[in-house]
GUFIGU-767356 format. One record per atom (N, C-alpha, C, O): atom name; x, y, z; residue number from 1; residue in one letter. Coordinates in Angstrom, 3 decimals. Layout:
<rs>
(CA (X Y Z) NUM a)
...
</rs>
This chain:
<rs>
(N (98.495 70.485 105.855) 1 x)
(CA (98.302 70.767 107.252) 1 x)
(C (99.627 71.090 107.939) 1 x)
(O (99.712 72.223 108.411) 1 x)
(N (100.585 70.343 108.057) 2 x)
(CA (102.038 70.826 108.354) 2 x)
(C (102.300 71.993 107.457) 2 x)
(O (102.910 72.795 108.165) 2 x)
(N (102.115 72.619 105.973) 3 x)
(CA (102.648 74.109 106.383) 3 x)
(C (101.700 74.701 107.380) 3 x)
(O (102.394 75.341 108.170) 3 x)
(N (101.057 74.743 107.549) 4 x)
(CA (100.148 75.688 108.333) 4 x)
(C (100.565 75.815 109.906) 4 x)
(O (100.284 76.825 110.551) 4 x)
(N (101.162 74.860 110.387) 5 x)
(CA (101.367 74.396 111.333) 5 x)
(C (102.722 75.011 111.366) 5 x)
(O (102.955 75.652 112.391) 5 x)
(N (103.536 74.967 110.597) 6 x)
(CA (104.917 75.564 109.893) 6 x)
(C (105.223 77.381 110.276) 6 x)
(O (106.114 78.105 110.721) 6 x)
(N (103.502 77.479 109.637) 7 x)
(CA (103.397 79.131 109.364) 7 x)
(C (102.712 79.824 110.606) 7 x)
(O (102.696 81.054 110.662) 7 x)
(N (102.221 79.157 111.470) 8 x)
(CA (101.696 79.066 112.537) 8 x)
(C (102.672 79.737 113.921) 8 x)
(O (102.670 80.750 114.621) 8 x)
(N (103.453 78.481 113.783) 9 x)
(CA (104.631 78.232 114.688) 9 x)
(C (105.562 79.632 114.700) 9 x)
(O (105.853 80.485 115.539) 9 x)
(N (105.916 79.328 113.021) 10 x)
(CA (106.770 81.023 113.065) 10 x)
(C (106.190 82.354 113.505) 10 x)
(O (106.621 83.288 114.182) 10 x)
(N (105.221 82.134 112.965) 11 x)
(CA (104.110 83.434 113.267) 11 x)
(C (104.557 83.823 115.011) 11 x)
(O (105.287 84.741 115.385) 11 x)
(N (103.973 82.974 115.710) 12 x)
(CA (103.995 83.103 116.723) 12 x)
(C (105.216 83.663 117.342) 12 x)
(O (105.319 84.723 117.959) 12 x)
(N (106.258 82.652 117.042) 13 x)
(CA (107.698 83.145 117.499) 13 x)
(C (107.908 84.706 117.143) 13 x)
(O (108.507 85.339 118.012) 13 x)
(N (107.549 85.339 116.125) 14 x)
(CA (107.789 86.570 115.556) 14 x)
(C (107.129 87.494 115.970) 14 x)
(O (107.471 88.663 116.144) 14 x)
(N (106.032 86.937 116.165) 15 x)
(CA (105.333 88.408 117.177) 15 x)
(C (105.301 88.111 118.938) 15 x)
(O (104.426 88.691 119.582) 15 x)
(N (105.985 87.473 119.443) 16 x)
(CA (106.709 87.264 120.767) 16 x)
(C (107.717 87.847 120.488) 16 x)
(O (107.956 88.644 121.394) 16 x)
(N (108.473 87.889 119.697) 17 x)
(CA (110.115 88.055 119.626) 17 x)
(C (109.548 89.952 119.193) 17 x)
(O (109.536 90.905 119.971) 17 x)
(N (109.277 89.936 118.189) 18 x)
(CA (109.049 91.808 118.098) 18 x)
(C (108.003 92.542 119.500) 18 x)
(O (107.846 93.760 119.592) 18 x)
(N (107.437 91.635 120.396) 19 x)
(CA (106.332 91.974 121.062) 19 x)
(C (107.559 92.428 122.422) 19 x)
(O (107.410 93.480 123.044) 19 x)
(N (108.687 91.494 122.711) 20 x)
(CA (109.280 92.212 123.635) 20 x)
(C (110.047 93.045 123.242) 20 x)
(O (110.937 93.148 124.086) 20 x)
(N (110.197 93.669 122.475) 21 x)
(CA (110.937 94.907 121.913) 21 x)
(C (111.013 95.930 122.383) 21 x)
(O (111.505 96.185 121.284) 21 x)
(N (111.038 97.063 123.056) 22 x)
(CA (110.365 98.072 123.232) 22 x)
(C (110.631 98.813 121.905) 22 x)
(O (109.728 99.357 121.269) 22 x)
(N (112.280 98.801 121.420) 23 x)
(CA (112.527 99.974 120.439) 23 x)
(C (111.414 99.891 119.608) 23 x)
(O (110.610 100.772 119.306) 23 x)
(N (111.486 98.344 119.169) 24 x)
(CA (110.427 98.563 117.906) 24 x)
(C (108.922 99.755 117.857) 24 x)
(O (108.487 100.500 116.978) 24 x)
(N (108.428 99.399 119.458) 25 x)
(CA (107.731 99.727 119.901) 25 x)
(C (107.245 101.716 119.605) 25 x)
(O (106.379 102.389 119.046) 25 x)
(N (108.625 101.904 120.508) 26 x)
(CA (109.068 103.046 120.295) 26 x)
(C (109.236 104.211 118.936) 26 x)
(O (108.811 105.324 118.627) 26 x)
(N (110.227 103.047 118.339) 27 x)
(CA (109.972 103.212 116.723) 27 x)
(C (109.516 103.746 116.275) 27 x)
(O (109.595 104.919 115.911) 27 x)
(N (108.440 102.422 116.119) 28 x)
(CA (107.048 103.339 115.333) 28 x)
(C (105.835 104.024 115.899) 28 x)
(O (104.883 104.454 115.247) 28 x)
(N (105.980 104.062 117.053) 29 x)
(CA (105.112 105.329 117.679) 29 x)
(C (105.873 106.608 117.554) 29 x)
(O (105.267 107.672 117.680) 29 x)
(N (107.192 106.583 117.308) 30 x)
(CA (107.819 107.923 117.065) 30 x)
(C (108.154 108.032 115.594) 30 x)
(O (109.310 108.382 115.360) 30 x)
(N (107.545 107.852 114.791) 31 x)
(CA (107.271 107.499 113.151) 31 x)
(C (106.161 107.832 113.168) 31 x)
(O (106.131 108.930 112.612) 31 x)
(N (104.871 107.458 113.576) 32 x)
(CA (103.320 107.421 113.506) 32 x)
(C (102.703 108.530 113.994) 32 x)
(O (101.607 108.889 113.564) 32 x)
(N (103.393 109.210 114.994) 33 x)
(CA (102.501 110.253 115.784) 33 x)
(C (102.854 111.455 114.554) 33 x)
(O (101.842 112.016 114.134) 33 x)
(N (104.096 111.880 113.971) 34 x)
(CA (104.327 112.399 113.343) 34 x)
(C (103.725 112.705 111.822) 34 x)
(O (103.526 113.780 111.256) 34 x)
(N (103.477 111.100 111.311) 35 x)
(CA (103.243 111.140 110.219) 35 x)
(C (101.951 111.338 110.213) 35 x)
(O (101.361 111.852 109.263) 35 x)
(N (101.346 110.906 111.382) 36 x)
(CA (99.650 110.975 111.649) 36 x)
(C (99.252 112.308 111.592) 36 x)
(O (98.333 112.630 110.840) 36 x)
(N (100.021 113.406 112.529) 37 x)
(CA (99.580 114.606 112.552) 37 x)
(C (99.965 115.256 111.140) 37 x)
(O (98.978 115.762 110.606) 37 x)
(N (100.951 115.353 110.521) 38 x)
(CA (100.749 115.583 109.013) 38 x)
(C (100.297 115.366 108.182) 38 x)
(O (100.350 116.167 107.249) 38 x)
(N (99.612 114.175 108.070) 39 x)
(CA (98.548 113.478 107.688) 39 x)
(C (96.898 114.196 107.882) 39 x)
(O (96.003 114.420 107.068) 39 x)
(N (96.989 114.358 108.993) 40 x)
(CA (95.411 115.182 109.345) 40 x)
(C (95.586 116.472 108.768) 40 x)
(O (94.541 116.843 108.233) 40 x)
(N (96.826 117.568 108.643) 41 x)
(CA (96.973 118.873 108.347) 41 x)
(C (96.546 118.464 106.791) 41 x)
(O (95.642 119.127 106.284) 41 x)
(N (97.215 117.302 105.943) 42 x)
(CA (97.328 117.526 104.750) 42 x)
(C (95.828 117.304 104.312) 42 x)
(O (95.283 117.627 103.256) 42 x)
(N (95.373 116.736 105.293) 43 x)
(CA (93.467 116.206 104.737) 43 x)
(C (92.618 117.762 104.813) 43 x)
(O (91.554 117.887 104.207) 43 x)
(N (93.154 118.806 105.545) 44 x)
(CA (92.328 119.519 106.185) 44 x)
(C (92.540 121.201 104.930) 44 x)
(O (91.911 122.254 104.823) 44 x)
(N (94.091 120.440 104.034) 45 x)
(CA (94.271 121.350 103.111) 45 x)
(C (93.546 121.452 101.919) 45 x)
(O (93.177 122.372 101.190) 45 x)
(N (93.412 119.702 101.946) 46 x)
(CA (93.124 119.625 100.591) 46 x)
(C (92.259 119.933 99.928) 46 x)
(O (91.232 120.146 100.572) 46 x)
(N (92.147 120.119 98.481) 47 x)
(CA (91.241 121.441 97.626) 47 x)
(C (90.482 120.339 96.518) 47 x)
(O (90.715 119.134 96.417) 47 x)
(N (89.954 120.784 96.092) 48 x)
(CA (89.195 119.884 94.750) 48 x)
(C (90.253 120.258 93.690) 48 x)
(O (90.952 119.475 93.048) 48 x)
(N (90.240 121.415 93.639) 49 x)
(CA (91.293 122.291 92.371) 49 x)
(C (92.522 121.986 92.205) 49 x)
(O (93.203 122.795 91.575) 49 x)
(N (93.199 120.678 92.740) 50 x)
(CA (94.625 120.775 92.978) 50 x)
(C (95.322 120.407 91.786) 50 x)
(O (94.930 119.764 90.812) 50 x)
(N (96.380 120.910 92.027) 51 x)
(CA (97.295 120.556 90.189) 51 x)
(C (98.058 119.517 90.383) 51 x)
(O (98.645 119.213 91.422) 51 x)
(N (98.047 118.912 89.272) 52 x)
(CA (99.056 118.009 88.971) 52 x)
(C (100.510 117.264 90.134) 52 x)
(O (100.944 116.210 90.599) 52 x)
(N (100.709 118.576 90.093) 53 x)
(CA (102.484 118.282 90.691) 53 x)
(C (101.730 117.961 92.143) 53 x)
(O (101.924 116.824 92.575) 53 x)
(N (100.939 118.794 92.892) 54 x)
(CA (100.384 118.569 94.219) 54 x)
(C (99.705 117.345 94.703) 54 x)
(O (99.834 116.848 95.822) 54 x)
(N (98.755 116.793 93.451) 55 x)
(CA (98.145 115.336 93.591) 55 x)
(C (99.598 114.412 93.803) 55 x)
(O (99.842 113.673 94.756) 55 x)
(N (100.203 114.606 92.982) 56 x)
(CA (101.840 113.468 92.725) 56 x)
(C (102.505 113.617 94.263) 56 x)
(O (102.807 112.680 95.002) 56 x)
(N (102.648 115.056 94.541) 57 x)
(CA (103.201 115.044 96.008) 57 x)
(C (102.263 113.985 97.051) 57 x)
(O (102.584 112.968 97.667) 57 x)
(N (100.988 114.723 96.934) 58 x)
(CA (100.535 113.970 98.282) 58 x)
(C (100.077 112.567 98.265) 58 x)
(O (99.682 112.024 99.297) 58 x)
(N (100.132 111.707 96.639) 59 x)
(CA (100.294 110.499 96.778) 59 x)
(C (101.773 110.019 97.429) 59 x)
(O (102.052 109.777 98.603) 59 x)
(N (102.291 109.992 96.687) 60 x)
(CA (103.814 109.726 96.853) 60 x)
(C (104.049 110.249 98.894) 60 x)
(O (104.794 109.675 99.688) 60 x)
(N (103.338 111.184 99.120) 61 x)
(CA (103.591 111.924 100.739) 61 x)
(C (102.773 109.367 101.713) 61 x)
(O (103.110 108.338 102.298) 61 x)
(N (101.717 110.102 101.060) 62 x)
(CA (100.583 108.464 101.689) 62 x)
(C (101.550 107.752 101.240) 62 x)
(O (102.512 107.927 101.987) 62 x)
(N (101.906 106.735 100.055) 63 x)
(CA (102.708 105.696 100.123) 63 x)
(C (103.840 105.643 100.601) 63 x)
(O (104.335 104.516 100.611) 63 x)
(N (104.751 106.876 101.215) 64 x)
(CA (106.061 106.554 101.610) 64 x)
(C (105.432 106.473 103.399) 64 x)
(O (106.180 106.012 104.261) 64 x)
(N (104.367 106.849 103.671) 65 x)
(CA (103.712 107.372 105.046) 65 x)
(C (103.209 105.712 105.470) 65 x)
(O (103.350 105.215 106.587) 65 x)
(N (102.574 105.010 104.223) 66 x)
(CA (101.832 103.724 104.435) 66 x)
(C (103.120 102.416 104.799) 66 x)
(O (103.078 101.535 105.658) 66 x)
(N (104.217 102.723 103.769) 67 x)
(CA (104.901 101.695 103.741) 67 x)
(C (106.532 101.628 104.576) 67 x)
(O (107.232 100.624 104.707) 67 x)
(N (106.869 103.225 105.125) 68 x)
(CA (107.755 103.803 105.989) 68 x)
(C (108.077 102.729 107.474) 68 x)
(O (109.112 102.109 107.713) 68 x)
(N (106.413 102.808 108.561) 69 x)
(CA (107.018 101.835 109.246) 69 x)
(C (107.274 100.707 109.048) 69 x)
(O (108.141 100.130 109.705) 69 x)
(N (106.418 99.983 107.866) 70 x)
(CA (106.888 98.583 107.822) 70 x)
(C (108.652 98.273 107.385) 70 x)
(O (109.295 97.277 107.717) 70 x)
(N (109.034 99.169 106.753) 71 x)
(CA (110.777 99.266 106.550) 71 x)
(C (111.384 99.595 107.585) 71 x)
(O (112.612 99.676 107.599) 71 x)
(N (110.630 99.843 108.641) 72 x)
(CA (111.683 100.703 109.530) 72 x)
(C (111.243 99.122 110.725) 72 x)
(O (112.157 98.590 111.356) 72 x)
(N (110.161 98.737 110.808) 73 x)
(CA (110.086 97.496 111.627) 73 x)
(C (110.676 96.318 111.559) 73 x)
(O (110.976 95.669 112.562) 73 x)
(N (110.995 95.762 109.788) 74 x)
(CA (111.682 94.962 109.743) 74 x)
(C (113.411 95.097 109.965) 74 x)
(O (114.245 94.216 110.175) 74 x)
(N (113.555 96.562 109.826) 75 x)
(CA (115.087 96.944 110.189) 75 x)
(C (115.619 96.940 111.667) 75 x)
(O (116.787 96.892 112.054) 75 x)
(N (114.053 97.026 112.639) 76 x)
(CA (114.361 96.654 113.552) 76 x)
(C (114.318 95.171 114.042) 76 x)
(O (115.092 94.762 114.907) 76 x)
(N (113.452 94.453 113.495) 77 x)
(CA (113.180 92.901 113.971) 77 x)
(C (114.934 92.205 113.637) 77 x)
(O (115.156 91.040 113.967) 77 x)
(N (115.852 92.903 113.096) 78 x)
(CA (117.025 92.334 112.779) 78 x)
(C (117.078 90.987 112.097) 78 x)
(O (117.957 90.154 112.316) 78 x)
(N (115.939 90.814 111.143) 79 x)
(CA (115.759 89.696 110.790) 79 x)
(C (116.816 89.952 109.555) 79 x)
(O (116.610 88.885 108.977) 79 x)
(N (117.512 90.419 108.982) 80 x)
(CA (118.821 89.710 108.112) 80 x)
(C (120.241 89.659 109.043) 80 x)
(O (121.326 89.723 108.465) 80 x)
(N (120.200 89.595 109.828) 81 x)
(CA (120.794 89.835 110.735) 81 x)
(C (120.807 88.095 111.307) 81 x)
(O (121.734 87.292 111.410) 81 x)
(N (119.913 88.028 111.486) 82 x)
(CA (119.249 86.561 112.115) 82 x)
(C (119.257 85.372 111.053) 82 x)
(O (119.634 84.200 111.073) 82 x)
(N (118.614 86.291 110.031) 83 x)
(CA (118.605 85.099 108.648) 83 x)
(C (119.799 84.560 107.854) 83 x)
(O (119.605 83.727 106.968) 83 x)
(N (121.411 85.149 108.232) 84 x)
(CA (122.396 84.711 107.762) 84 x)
(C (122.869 83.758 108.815) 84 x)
(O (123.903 83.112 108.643) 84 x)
</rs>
């Protein structure tokens, strides 16, 4: 029950502390609008027939698209920064 209470506590502090942010904010709405609208072009291309190298692109395009803001949020939360 105390971790929870542990994980709770931090929780909270962390999304207060990133919630007054604006950059963060900013951030990734200026990350998202971008990747979103390239995102819809690339859905609207896509073919049944596609080759090889093109499937590899537009995975690799989604996972750097899926996992982009979360690198770019924790670079802003300055949490190694905080954690030393």
């Amino acid at each position: 029950m105390q971790s929870f209470a542990m994980f709770s506590g931090s929780f909270r502090y962390e999304f207060r502390m990133q919630f007054r942010r604006p950059a963060l904010w900013l951030t990734f709405l200026g990350l998202a609008v971008p990747l979103g609208l390239i995102y819809n072009e690339a859905l609207k291309g896509w073919r049944v027939e596609a080759s090889v190298s093109g499937v590899v692109t537009d995975l690799t395009f989604f996972i750097v698209s899926a996992f982009l803001p979360i690198g770019v949020g924790s670079l802003l939360a300055d949490r190694l920064t905080r954690d030393r």
